[in-house]
C-alpha positions in Angstrom: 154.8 198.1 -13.4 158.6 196.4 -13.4 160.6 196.5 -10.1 164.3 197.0 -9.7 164.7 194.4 -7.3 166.7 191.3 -8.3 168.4 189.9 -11.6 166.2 190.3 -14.6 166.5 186.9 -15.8 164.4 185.4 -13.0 161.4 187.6 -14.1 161.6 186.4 -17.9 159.7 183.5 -19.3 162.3 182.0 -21.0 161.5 178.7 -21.3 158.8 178.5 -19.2 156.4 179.5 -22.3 153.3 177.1 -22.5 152.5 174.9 -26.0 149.4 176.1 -28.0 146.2 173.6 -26.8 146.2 173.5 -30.9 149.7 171.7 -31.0 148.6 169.5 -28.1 145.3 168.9 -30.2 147.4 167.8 -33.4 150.0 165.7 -32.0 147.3 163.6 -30.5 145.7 163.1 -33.8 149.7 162.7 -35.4 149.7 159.9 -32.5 146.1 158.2 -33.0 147.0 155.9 -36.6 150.1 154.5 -34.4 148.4 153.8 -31.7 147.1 150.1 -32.9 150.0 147.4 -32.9 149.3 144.4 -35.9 147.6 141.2 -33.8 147.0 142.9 -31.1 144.2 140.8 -30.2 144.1 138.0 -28.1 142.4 135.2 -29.3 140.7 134.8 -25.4 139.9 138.5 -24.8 136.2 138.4 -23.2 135.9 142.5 -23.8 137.6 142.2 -27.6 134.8 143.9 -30.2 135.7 141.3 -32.8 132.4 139.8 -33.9 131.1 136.6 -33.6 131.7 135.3 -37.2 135.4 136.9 -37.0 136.0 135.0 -33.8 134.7 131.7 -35.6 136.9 132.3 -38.6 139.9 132.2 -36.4 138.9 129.4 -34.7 138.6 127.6 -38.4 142.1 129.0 -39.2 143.7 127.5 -35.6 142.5 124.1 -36.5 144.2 124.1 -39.7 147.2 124.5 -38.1 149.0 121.9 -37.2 150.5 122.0 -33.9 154.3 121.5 -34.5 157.0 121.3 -31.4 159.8 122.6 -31.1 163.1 120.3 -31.3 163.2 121.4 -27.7 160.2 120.7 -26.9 160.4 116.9 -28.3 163.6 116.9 -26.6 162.2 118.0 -23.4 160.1 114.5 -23.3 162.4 112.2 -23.9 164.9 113.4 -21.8 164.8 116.8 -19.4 168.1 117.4 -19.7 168.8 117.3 -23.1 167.4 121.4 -23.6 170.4 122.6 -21.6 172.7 120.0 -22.9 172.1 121.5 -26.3 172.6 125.0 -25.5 176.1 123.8 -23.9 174.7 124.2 -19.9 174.9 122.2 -17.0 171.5 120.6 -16.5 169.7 122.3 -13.3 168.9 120.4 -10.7 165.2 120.0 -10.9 165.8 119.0 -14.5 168.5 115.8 -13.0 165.9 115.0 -10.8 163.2 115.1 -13.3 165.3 112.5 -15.3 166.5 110.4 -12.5 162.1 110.0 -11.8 161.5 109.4 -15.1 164.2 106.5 -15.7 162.8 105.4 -12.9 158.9 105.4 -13.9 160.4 103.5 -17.2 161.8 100.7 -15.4 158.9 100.3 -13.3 156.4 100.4 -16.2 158.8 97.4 -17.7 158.9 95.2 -14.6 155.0 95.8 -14.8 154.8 94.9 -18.1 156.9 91.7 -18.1 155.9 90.5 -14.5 
């Protein structure tokens, strides 16, 4: 039964047509083999389903590596406002006061040490 009343485009589908569950169905599986990212797993995950002799074998591999700093980092402890320095910034505040403490602890460590 059709009725007169109205324009005819409102009573078309038109884009309002609804995707086959069978397409849904297959881009899921399409999306499945990307869903994994490369070391995605974190080393401290209590619900990860490595196994016990995998998470040992990491641990073997970790303490074969040797635990190299950064040139900021090194810089960082010998003077806190070297990082910015370097990148051609004014030091932050917190960072002049960091150093200001740290001279500071120095010269008392030396008065200590000679007195």
């Amino acid at each position: 039964m059709s009725s007169n009343v109205g324009n005819s485009q409102v009573y078309e589908d038109g884009d309002q047509k609804n995707v086959p569950r069978s397409e849904i169905e297959q881009e899921k599986k399409d999306k499945r083999f990307h869903e994994g990212k490369e070391n995605s797993h974190k080393a401290n995950d209590s619900k990860d389903q490595r196994s016990i002799a995998n998470k040992l074998a990491r641990e073997e591999k970790r303490e074969n590596e040797s635990d190299e700093e950064s040139e900021e980092t090194k810089a960082l402890k010998k003077d806190p406002t070297l990082p910015a320095k370097m990148h051609g910034n004014k030091p932050s505040r917190g960072a002049e006061i960091d150093a200001e403490i740290q001279a500071e602890e120095e010269e008392e460590l030396r008065r200590k040490g000679k007195a």
